[in-house]
Structures are given as C-alpha cells and as structure tokens.
N, C-alpha and C positions, 0 to 999 in steps of 0.2 A: 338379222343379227341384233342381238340384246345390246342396249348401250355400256354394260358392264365388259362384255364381251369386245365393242369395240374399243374403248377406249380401259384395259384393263388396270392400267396404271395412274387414274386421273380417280383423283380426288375432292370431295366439295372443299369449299374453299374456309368451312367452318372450322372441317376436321384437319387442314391444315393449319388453320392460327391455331386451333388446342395444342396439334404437337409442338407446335414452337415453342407457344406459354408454357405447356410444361416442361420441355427442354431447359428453357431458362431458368423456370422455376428450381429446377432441377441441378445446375450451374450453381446457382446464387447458392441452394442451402450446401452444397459442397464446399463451396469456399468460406460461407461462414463457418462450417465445423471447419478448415482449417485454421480457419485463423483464429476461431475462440481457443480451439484444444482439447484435449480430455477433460473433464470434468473430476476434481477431488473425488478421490473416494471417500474423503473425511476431514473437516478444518483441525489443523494444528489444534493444541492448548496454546494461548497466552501463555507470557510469564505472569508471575502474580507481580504488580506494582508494590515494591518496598518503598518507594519515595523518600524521605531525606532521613529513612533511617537503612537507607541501603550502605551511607556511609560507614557504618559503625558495624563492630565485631561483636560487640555486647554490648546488651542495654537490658535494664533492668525495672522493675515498675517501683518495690522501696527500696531495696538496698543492692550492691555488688560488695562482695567479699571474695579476697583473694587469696591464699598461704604458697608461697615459693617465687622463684623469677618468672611468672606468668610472663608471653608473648603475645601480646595481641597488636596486628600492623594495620587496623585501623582505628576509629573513634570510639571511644567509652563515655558508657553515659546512664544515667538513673534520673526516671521523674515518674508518678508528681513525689517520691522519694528523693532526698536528697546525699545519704549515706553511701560512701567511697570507698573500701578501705581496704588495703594489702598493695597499694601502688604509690612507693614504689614497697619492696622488690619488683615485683610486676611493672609490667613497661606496655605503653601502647605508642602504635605510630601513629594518629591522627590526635581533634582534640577531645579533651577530658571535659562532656560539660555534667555537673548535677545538679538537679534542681532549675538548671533554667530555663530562658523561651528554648534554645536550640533543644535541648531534650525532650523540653514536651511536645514538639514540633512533631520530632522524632517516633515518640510514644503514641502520638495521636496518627501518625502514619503505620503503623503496628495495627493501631484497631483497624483499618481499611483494610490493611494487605490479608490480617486474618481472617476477616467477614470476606474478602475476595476467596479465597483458595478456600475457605469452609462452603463456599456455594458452588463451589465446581461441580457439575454432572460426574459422577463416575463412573469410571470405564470398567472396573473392574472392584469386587466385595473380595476383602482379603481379614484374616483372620490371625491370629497370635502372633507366632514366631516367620517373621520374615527370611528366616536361614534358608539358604539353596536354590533361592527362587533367584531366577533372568526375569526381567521384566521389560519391558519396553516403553514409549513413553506414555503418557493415560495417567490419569486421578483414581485412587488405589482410598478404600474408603474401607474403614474398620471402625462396626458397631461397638466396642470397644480396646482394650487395651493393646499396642503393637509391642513388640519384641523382636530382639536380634541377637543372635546368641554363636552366631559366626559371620558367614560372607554373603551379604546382598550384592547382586550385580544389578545395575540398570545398564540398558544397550540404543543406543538413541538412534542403531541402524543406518549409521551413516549422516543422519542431520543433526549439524551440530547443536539448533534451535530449539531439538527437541526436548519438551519438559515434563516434569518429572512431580507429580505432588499428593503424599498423602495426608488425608484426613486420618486421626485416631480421636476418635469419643472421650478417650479416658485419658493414660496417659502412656508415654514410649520408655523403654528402659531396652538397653544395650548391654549386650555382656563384654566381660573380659575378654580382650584382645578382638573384641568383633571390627567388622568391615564392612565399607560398603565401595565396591568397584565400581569405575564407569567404563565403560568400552564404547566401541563405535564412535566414538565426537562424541560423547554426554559430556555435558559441561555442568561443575559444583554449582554456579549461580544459576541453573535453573531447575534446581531441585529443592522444594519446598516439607516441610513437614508442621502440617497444624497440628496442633495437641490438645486436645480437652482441657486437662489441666497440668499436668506436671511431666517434664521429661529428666531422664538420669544417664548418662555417659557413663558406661563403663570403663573400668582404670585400664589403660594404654591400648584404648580402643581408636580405630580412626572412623572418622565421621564427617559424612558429607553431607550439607545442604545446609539450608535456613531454618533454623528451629523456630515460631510464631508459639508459643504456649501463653496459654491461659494465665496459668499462676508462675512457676518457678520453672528454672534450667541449672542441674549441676552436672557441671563435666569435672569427673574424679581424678584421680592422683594419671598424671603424664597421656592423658588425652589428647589428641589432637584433631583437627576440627579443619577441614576447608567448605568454611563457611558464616554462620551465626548463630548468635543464639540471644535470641529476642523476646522477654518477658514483660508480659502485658501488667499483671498485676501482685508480682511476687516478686522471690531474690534471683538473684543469680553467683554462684559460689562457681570458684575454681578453685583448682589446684596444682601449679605446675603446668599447664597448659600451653599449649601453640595454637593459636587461631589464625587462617587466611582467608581473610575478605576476598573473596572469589569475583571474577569483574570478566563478563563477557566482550571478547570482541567484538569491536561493531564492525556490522556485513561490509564487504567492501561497494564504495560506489557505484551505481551502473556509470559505465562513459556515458561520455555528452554527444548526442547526434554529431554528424560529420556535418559540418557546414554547405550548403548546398546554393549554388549561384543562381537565384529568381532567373524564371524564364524570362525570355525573350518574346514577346507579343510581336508581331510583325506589322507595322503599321502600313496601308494606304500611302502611295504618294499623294500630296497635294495636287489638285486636278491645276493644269494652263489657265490661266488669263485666255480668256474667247475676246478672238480682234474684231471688233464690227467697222463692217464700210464706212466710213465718212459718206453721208447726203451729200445727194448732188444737188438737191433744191434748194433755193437762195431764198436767205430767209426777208419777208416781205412784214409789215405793221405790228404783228405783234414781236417777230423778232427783233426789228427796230425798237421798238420800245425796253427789250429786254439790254439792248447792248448800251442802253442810257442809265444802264442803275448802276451803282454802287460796286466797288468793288467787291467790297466786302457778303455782298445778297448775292454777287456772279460766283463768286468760291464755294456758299453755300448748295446755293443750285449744282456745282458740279459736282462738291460730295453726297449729297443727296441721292444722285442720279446714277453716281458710282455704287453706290450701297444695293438700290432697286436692282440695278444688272446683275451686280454676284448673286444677289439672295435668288433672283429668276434661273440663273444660271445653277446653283445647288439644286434648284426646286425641279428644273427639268433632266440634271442628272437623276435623282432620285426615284423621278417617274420613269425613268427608260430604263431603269433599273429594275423598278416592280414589273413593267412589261413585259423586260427581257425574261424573267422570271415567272411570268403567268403564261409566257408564250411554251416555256421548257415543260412546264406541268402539265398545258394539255397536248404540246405532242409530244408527250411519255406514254399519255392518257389513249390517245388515238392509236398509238401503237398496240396496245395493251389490247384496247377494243377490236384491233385487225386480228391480233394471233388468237385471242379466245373464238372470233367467226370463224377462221380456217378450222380448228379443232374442231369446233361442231360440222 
C-alpha cells in the first residue's frame, strides 16, 4: 500500500504552516478593510479661504457708492481706495473701514481667495447662459462670459459641505428677476464666483454666493444678495440693496471617548522569608574572636549576611523556575516525537 493511500489525510508539515500563514494572512487583510472602510470615490472641494475679509459684505478696491437705504449686516470697506459714499442712507452692521490697515488686510485676503478658487481643477466646462441647469457640487469653469437670465439650482445632495465654485474668464451678468436656488443642504457661504473682470446684478434679482471680481460689482435697483460682493481693483455701486453675510455652521463636535478604568496587572505575591536551622556546631577561635568586636562590625556582619541569603534565595527561585520550564518544553517535545513514531 502507497503511503498516500495509507495515511490519506496527513499532510507535510510545510504545506500545513502555508495554510495557516495564509489563513492569517487572510484574517488580517479582512479586518483591515474593515476598519479602513471604503475608499472615496472622490475628495470633496475645499471651501475657498476668504480670511478677514470674510467679515465684510462689501468691499471695494477705489470706491463704494450707494443711492437708497441700502442694507448690508456686515462690514463695509474700500482700500487701497479710500472713497465712501451713500451711507448713510445706507446702513451696515459691522465696521465701516476706508482706506485703512483693517481694509487692506482685508483687500489683500481677496487677492489669495481669488488666485485660490481661479486654480481649482474643473469638474465641469460650462458655457453662457446658466438658466435651467441643476448642478451639483464641482468647479464649473467658463472660457468666457457666464450669464443668468432665470433659475440656477445647485443641489449639494444631501451634504451640507458641499461647494460650489465658478470660474468666468470674462465677466457675470444676471438678468431681471433671476435666481439662484439651493436644495439638498447647499449652504450661500460655500458658493463662490471668480470673475475675470466685471460682474452686474440684475434689478430685483436674488443672488447667491461670494462675488471675487477682478475690477467692479454692481448690484442694481432692489437686488438682494446672500452673500458678497468683493472687488479687487474697481468700484463697487449699489442701489437699494439687502446683503447677508452668509456664515456656515460649524460641524458639531465628535464626543469624547468614554473614560475607561486602566487594567489591572495581576501581581505575584511576595515569595516567604526561608527559615534556616540554627548550627549545632560551637563556634571554636575564629568565632571567639568574632564575638570580641565591636558592636557596631557584629550588626554589620549580620546585614550583610542577611542581604547574601535573599539575593541566593531569588537566584534559586529563578532557576527552578527556567527548569520547571525547560523540563515542560521537552516533555511536550517527547510527546510530539511518540505520536509522529506511532503514525509512521
């Protein structure tokens, strides 16, 4: 009889560590794809950094001009221009600077945020009139001029994070009575629009986002706006206008782990004090001479000799310890060598 035949179930003992190793191997990458998770199908956009002229509703690069009770409910501001004028009637809720550090501060965070949002990758090449179109979130990039001449929707599908930012080469103009909806969680503060050079609000259109333009921004007769409208190196003209500085919620916290009570290590007891016999032998010249010293050299001697006994004492636990322990490994060992001879 073939030795496959008689033993048809035994295996070398090679091709038994492989299947283990790959068992395990096996184990491991499963539970790291658990616990990494699915993989993005695609990183979010950023929002674009406005920096401290996120404060502000308007700002202008030489001049802001106003005609009517304009409303703006954050900071107004012109640099390196320092011309102001139509406020009041016009009224803002934050402060009024021109001309100073806070505005240029401001003005020089404008050139970052625009050079930001003009170098975004684009998701998507779009062209003239933005009427009719849903869009979703992605960098929306027009070789030149954008227009709107009714209802843009953006739909952020559910995340409220999601942002929203187009490039125009040239410049944006909106018609009468146009709109831009948001659905799904789109949120006004993260939707951005860079402009080549000049953008124009159509009269009692609504209008969402961050205007960054180049040169100028006019928003016409009863415009309103949740959001801004930010000129790098032009005016900026209202008329009758509402503007809301738009201000995203911050995400809520994660909680804080639950507090968890450090294990408990189990310690050893401390091993007995070992009693030794007192000698029966009497001690003869040299221990006579010993019981003639000093008190102080007899106390020494006996801690001395105390110290000797424990540490011998540790040192022979320690080794009956590796024994007991060398003696376990080979009769594991000898067992192991019995039942492989029976087999064969």
């Amino acid at each position: 009889m073939s030795t496959a035949s008689a033993h048809p179930t035994s295996l070398p003992s090679r091709t038994r560590v492989a299947g283990v190793v790959a068992g395990t191997g096996a184990a491991l990458l499963t539970a790291l794809c658990v616990v990494a998770g699915p993989s993005p199908a695609f990183a979010a956009e950023a929002p674009v950094g406005l920096g401290t002229a996120g404060s502000y509703s308007v700002l202008g690069g030489q001049t802001v001009t106003n005609i009517g009770p304009s409303q703006l409910n954050a900071d107004l501001g012109v640099s390196p221009g320092a011309a102001i004028e139509g406020f009041p009637p016009g009224v803002h809720g934050g402060s009024l600077n021109a001309g100073n550090a806070q505005a240029a501060q401001a003005q020089a965070d404008v050139v970052v945020a625009y050079n930001d949002a003009a170098s975004r990758t684009p998701t998507e090449s779009v062209t003239g009139d933005l009427v009719g179109r849903t869009l979703g979130p992605g960098v929306y990039n027009s070789a030149g001029p954008l227009a709107l001449s009714g209802t843009l929707t953006l739909d952020a599908q559910g995340d409220p994070n999601a942002v929203f930012i187009f490039q125009a080469a040239s410049s944006l103009i909106t018609a009468s009575a146009s709109n831009v909806n948001l659905i799904g969680g789109a949120e006004a503060c993260n939707v951005y629009w860079q402009v080549g050079s000049s953008a124009t609000l159509g009269t009692q259109s609504s209008f969402t986002g961050t205007i960054l333009a180049l040169t100028s921004i006019s928003a016409t007769t009863n415009t309103v706006v949740e959001g801004r409208a930010l000129a790098r190196n032009g005016a900026v003209t209202l008329e009758n206008n509402t503007f809301t500085a738009p201000n995203c919620a911050p995400a809520p916290a994660a909680p804080a782990p639950a507090a968890t009570a450090p294990a408990v290590v189990p310690t050893a007891p401390a091993p007995l004090p070992t009693e030794t016999a007192p000698s029966s032998e009497t001690p003869v010249g040299s221990a006579v001479d010993a019981a003639e010293e000093t008190s102080e050299g007899t106390n020494r001697g006996i801690n001395i000799d105390s110290a000797a006994s424990a540490g011998s004492t540790s040192v022979v636990s320690v080794a009956a310890a590796i024994a007991a322990a060398i003696l376990a490994v080979f009769a594991g060992a000898t067992v192991l060598m019995r039942q492989t001879s029976r087999r064969r």
